[in-house]
TILUMFI-892848 format. One line per 3 residues: number of its first residue (from 1); their letters; for each residue x, z, y of C-alpha. Coordinates in pm, 1 decimal. Example, Ala and Ser with C-alpha at 12.3 -4.5 7.8 and 13.67 -1.06 7.14 Angstrom:
# residues 2
1 = as = 1230.0/780.0/-450.0  1367.0/714.0/-106.0
END
This chain:
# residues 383
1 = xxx = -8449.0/-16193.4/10319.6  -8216.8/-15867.8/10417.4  -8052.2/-15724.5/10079.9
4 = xxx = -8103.8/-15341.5/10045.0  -7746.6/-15209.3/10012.9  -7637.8/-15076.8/9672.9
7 = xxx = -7453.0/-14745.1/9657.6  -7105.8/-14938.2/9625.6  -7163.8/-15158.1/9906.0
10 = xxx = -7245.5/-14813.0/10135.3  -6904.6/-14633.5/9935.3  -6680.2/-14944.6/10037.2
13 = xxx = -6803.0/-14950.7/10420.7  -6688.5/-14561.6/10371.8  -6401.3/-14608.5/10222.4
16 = xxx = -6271.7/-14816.5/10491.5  -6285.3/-14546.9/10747.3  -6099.5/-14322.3/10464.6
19 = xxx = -5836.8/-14601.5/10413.3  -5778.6/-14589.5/10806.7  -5684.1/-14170.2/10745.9
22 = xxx = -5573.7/-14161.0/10437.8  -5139.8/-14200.4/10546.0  -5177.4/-13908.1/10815.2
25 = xxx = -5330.2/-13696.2/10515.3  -5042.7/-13814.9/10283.8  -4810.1/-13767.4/10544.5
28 = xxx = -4857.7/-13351.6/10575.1  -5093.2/-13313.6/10324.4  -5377.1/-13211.1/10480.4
31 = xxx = -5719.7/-13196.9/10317.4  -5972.5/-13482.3/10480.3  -6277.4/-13275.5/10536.0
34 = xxx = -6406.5/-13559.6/10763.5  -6436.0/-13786.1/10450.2  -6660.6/-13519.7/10274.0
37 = xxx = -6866.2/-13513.4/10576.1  -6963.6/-13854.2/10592.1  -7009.3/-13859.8/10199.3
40 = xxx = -7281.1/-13568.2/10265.5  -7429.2/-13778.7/10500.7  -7436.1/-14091.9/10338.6
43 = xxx = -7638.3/-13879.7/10015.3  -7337.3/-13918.7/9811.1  -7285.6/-13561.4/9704.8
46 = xxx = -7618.0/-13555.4/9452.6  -7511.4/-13899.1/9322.2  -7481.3/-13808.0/9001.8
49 = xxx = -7725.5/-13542.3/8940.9  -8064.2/-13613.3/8741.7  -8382.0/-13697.5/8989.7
52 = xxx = -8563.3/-13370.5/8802.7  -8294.5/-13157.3/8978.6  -8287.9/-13347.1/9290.0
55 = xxx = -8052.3/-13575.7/9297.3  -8005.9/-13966.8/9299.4  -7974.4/-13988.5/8886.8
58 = xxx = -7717.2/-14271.4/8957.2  -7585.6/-14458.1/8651.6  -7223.6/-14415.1/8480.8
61 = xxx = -7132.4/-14782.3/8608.5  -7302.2/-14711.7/8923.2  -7090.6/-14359.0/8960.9
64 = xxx = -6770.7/-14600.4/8843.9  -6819.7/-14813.8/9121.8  -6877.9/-14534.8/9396.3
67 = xxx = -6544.3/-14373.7/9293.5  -6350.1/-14702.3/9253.3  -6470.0/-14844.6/9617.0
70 = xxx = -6381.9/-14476.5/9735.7  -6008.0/-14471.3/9558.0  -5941.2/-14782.7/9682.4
73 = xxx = -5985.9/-14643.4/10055.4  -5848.1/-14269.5/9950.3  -5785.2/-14148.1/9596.2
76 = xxx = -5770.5/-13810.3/9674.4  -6133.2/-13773.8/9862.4  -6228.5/-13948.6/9524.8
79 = xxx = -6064.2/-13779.0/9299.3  -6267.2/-13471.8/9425.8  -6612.8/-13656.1/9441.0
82 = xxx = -6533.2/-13765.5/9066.8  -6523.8/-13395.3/8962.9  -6826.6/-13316.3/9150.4
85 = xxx = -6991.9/-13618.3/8964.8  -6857.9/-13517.3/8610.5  -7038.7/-13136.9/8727.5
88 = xxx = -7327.9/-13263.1/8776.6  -7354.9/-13537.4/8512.8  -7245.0/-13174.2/8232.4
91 = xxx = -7554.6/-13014.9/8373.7  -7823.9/-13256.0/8277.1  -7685.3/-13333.6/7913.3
94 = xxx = -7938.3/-13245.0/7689.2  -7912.7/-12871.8/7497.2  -7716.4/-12806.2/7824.3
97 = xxx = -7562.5/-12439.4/7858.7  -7659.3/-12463.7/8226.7  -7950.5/-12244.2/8324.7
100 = xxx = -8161.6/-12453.4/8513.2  -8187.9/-12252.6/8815.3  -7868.5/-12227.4/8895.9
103 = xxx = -7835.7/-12617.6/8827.7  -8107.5/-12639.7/9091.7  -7969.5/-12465.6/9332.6
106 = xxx = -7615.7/-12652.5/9324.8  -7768.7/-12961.6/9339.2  -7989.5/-12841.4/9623.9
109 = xxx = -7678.7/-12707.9/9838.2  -7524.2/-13071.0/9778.2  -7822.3/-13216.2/9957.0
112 = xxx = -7806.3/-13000.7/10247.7  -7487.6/-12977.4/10308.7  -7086.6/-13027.7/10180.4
115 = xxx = -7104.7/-12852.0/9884.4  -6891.1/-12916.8/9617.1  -6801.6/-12759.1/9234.3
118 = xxx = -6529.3/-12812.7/9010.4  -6369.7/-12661.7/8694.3  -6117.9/-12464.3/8715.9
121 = xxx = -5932.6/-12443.2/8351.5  -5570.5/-12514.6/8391.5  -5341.1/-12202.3/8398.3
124 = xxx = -4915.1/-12151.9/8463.3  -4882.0/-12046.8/8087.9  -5132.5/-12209.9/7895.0
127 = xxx = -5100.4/-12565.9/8120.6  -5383.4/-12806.2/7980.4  -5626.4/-12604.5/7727.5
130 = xxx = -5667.6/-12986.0/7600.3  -5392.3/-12888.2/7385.3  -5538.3/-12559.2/7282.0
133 = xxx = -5502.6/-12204.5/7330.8  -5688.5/-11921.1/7513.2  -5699.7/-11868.7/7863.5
136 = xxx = -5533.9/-11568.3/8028.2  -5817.3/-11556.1/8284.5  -6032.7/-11282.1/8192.3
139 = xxx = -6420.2/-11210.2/8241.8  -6460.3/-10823.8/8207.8  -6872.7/-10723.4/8146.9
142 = xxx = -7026.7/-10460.4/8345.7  -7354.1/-10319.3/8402.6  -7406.1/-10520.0/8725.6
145 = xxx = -7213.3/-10846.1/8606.8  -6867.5/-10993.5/8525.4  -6532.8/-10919.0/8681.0
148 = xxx = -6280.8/-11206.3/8676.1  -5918.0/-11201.7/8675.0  -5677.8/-11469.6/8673.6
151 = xxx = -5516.4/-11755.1/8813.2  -5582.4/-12120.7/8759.3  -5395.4/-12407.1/8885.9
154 = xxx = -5422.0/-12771.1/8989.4  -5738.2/-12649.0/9163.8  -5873.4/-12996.6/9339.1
157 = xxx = -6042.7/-12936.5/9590.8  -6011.0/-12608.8/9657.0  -6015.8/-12594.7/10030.2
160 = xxx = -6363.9/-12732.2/10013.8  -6528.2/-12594.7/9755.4  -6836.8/-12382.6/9674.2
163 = xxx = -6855.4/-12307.0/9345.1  -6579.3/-12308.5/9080.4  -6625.3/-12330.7/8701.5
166 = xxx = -6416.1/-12110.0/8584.2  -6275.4/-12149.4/8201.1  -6200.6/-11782.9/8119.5
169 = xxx = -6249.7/-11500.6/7824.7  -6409.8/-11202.4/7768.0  -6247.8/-10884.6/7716.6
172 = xxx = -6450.0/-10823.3/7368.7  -6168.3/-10736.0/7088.0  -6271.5/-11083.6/6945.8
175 = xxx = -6286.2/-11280.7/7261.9  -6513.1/-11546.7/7343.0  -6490.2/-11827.5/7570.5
178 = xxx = -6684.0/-11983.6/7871.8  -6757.0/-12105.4/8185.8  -6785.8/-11860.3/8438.8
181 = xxx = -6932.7/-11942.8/8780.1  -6784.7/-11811.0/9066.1  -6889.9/-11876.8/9460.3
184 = xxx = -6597.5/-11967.4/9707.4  -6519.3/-11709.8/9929.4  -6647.5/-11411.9/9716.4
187 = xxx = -6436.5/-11126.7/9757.1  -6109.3/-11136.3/9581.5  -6053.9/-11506.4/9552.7
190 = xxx = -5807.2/-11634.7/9761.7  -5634.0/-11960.5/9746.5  -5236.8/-11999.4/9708.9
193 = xxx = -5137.8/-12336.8/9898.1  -4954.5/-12448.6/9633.5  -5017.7/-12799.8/9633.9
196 = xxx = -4723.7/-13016.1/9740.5  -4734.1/-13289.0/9508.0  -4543.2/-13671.2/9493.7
199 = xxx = -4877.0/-13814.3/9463.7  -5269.6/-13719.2/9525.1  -5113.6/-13535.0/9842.7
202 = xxx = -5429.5/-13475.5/9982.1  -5664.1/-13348.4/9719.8  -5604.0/-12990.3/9832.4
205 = xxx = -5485.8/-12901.7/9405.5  -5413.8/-12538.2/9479.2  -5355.5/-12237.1/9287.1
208 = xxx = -5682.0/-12009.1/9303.4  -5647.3/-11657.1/9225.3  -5886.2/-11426.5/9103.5
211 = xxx = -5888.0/-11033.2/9164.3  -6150.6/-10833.7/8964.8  -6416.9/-11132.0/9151.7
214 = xxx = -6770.5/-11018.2/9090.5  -7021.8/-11287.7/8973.0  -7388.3/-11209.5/8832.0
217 = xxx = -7424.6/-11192.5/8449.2  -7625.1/-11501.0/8434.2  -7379.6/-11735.8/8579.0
220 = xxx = -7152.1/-11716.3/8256.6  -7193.3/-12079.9/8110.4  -7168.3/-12143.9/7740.7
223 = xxx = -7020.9/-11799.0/7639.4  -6917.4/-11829.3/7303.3  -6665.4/-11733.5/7001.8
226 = xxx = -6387.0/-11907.5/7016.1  -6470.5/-12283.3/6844.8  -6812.3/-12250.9/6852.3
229 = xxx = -6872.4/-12443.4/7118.4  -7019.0/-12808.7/7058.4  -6824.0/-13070.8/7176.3
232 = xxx = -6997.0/-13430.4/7313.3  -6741.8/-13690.5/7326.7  -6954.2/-13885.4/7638.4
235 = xxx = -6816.5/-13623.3/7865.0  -6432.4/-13747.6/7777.8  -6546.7/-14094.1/7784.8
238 = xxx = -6780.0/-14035.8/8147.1  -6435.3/-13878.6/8268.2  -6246.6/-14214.1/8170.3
241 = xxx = -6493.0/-14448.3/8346.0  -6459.0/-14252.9/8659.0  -6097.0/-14173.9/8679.1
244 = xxx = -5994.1/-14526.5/8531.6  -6214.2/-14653.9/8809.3  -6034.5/-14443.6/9122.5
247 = xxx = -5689.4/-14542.7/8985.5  -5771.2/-14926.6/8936.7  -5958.1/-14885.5/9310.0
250 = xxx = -5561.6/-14781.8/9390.5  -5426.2/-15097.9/9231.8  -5663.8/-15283.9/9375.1
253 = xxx = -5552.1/-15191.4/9760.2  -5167.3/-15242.0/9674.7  -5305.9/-15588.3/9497.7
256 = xxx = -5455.8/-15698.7/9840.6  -5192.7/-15552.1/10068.7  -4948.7/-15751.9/9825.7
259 = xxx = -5167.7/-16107.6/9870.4  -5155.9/-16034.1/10259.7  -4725.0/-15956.5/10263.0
262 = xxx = -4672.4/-16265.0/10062.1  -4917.0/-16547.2/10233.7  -4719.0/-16371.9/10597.3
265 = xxx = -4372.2/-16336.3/10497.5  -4210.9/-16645.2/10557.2  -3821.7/-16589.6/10476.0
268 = xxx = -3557.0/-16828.8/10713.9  -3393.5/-16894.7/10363.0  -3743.8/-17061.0/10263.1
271 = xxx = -3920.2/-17176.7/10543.2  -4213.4/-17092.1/10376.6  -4450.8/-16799.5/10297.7
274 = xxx = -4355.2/-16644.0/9909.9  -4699.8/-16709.6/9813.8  -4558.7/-17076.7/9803.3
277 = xxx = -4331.9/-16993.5/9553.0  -4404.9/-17088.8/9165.5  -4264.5/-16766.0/9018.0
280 = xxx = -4432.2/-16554.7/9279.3  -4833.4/-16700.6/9194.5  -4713.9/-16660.9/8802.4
283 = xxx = -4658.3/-16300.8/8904.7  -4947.1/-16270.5/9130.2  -5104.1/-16423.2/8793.8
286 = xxx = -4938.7/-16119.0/8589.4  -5099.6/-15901.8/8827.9  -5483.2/-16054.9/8809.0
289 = xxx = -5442.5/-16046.9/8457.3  -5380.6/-15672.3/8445.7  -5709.8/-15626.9/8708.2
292 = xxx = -5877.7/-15838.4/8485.8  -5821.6/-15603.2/8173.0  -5884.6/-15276.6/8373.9
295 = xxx = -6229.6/-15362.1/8546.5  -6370.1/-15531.5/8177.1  -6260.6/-15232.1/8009.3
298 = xxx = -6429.5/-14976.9/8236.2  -6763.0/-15172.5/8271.7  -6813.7/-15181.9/7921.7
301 = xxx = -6791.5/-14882.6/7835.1  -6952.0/-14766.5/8159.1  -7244.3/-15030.3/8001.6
304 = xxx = -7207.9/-14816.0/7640.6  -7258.7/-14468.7/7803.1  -7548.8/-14619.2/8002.4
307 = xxx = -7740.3/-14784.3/7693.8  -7693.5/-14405.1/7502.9  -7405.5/-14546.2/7284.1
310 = xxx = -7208.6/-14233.4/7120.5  -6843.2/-14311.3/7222.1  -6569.0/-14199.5/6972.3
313 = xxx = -6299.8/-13962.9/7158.1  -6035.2/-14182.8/7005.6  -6185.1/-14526.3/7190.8
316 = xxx = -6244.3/-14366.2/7499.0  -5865.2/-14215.1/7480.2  -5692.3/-14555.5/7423.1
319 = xxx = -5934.0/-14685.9/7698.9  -5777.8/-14427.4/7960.5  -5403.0/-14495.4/7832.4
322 = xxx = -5454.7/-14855.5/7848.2  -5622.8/-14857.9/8201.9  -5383.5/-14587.5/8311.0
325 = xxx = -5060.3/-14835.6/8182.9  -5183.8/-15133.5/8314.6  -5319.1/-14964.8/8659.5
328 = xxx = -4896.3/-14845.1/8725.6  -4765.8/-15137.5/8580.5  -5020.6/-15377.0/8851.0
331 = xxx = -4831.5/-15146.6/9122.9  -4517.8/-15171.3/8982.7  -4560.6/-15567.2/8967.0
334 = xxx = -4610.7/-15555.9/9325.9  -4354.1/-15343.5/9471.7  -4102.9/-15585.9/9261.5
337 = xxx = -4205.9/-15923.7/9480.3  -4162.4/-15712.4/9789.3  -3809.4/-15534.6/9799.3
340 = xxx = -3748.1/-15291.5/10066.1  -4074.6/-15325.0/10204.8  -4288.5/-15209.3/9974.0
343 = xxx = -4082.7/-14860.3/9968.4  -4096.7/-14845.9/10320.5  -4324.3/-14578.9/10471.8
346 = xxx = -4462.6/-14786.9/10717.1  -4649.8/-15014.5/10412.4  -4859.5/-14818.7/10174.1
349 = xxx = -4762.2/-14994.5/9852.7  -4534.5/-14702.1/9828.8  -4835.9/-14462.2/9837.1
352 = xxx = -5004.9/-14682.4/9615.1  -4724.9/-14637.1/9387.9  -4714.2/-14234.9/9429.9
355 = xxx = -5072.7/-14187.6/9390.5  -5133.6/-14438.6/9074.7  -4864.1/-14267.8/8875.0
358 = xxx = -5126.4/-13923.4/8911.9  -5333.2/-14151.0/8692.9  -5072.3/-14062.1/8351.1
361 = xxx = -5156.8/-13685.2/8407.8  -5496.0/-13678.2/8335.6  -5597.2/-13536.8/8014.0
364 = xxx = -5582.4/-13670.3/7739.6  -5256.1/-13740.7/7814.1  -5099.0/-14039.3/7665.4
367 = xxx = -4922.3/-13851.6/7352.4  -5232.5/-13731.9/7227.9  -5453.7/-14087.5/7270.1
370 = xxx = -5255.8/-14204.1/7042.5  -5203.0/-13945.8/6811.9  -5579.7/-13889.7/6800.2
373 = xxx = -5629.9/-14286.4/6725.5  -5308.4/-14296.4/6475.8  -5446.4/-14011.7/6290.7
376 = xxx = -5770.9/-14163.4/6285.3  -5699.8/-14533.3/6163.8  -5479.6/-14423.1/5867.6
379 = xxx = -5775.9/-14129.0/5741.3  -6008.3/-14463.0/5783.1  -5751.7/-14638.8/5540.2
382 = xx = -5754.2/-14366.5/5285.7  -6085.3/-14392.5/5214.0
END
């Protein structure tokens, strides 16, 4: 009897096509439009939204696998798709700020063709509004609609998206916050090419810059005084499935380009391959271990979001510093048993090694994990 291929079995026959591209687009740092193509095609770019907008409704671990089968063959086309996912998986939460038309309609233009939304929320003077503050971007009210200004950066995607998100405020004397949304190519956006990065080369993270942008009043998102808005700690831990996922699907090609290197190199010194040698398997050992930890940690709290479990933002924080650790150490592990040749250009472990360090970045960043956690286990001991 013929199996019906799951979503991750269809993303890793993908992703080896995108592995085959993915050093030319490192190389000059060119965005790999082909990639989206094929994702469009394949009924990827709906994955994640629910079936009573159109799309495929796929599950958290189901969405962890797609991105981790699609890192493994290029990070940044997944790094991208992940965004799109976490988009679409904000719109269905219930008491959702979305307005269901306009949810409809994304969802709809994903389906049809390459369409693609992300946030836009990071700006040069504010940097991560994780860590507070408001943003400089401004959404001015008129009669007809709102008129943004601005500039965001770390933009992914930008060369191929639609729609942006973008985190901005109003220009009330007590300012409120939101999510503004904004069409690509609207007049007075234009895109910087800023983006010239050690790692992620391809993911297209421009600067986007808005110029008095007009977009109708009822695509403002969530517009409200400044901490008012509710806060559901799923989305932070949906985020850490998904990018803990695309940066273990990086370990896990410089893991398997390592195990290929060592069973083939066969020093004259030796006369055998490494993989013979008892301190090389205990590191290869070092390495599984790390895997190990990475892929149990994501699926069960991929398994948690899935069963409706309420994730605290502290858990889901030390899950993303510990996956994010052990996913650079793995790499590091690796490019130690190979010398020169794993920082040679013609390998990728060196791109393996550029890209998985991206994986720190990603908010929260490590600092405030544990700061969140710290803060939280001594409160829990003063009661």
């Amino acid at each position: 009897m013929k199996l019906e291929m799951t979503w991750g079995d269809t993303a890793r026959t993908l992703a080896a096509d995108f592995g085959q591209r993915a050093a030319l687009h490192d190389r000059d740092g060119s965005f790999p439009h082909a990639n989206f193509a094929d994702l469009q095609q394949a009924g990827f770019l709906a994955l994640a939204a629910p079936r009573a907008l159109g799309g495929q409704q796929a599950s958290v671990a189901e969405l962890g696998e797609v991105i981790g089968a699609i890192g493994y063959g290029c990070p940044a086309t997944a790094l991208v798709l992940s965004m799109q996912y976490l988009q679409q998986r904000h719109m269905a939460r219930p008491g959702s700020a979305w307005p269901e038309p306009l949810a409809r309609q994304l969802v709809r233009e994903a389906t049809q063709g390459v369409s693609l939304a992300n946030s836009l929320r990071v700006e040069p003077e504010l940097g991560t509004p994780a860590r507070g503050g408001l943003p400089a971007t401004v959404a001015r009210r008129t009669p007809e609609g709102w008129r943004l200004s601005g500039r965001k950066i770390y933009s992914t995607g930008a060369p191929i998206l639609r729609w942006y998100a973008v985190w901005a405020r109003t220009d009330d004397a007590e300012p409120q916050v939101g999510t503004f949304l904004v069409r690509a190519g609207s007049q007075g956006v234009r895109i910087e090419e800023t983006w010239d990065h050690l790692g992620l080369r391809a993911s297209g993270s421009h600067d986007v810059i808005f110029d008095d942008v007009f977009t109708p009043l009822d695509h403002a998102i969530g517009v409200a005084p400044v901490g008012a808005q509710s806060r559901d700690t799923n989305m932070q831990a949906e985020m850490t499935v998904l990018l803990g996922a695309l940066y273990t699907g990086v370990a896990l090609a410089a893991r398997d380009w390592l195990l290929t290197f060592l069973r083939e190199r066969t020093p004259a010194s030796l006369g055998a391959p490494l993989a013979t040698l008892a301190r090389v398997q205990e590191a290869v050992g070092r390495i599984e271990a790390l895997l190990l930890a990475n892929q149990r940690l994501i699926s069960s709290l991929a398994r948690e979001l899935d069963q409706g479990v309420q994730v605290p933002l502290a858990d889901s924080g030390l899950i993303k510093t510990l996956v994010m650790r052990q996913a650079v150490e793995l790499v590091q592990e690796a490019l130690a048993l190979t010398s020169n040749h794993g920082l040679s250009r013609r390998n990728p472990l060196e791109r393996h090694l550029r890209d998985v360090l991206c994986g720190r970045i990603h908010t929260p960043q490590e600092d405030s994990a544990l700061v969140l956690a710290g803060r939280a286990a001594l409160e829990q001991g003063q009661r």
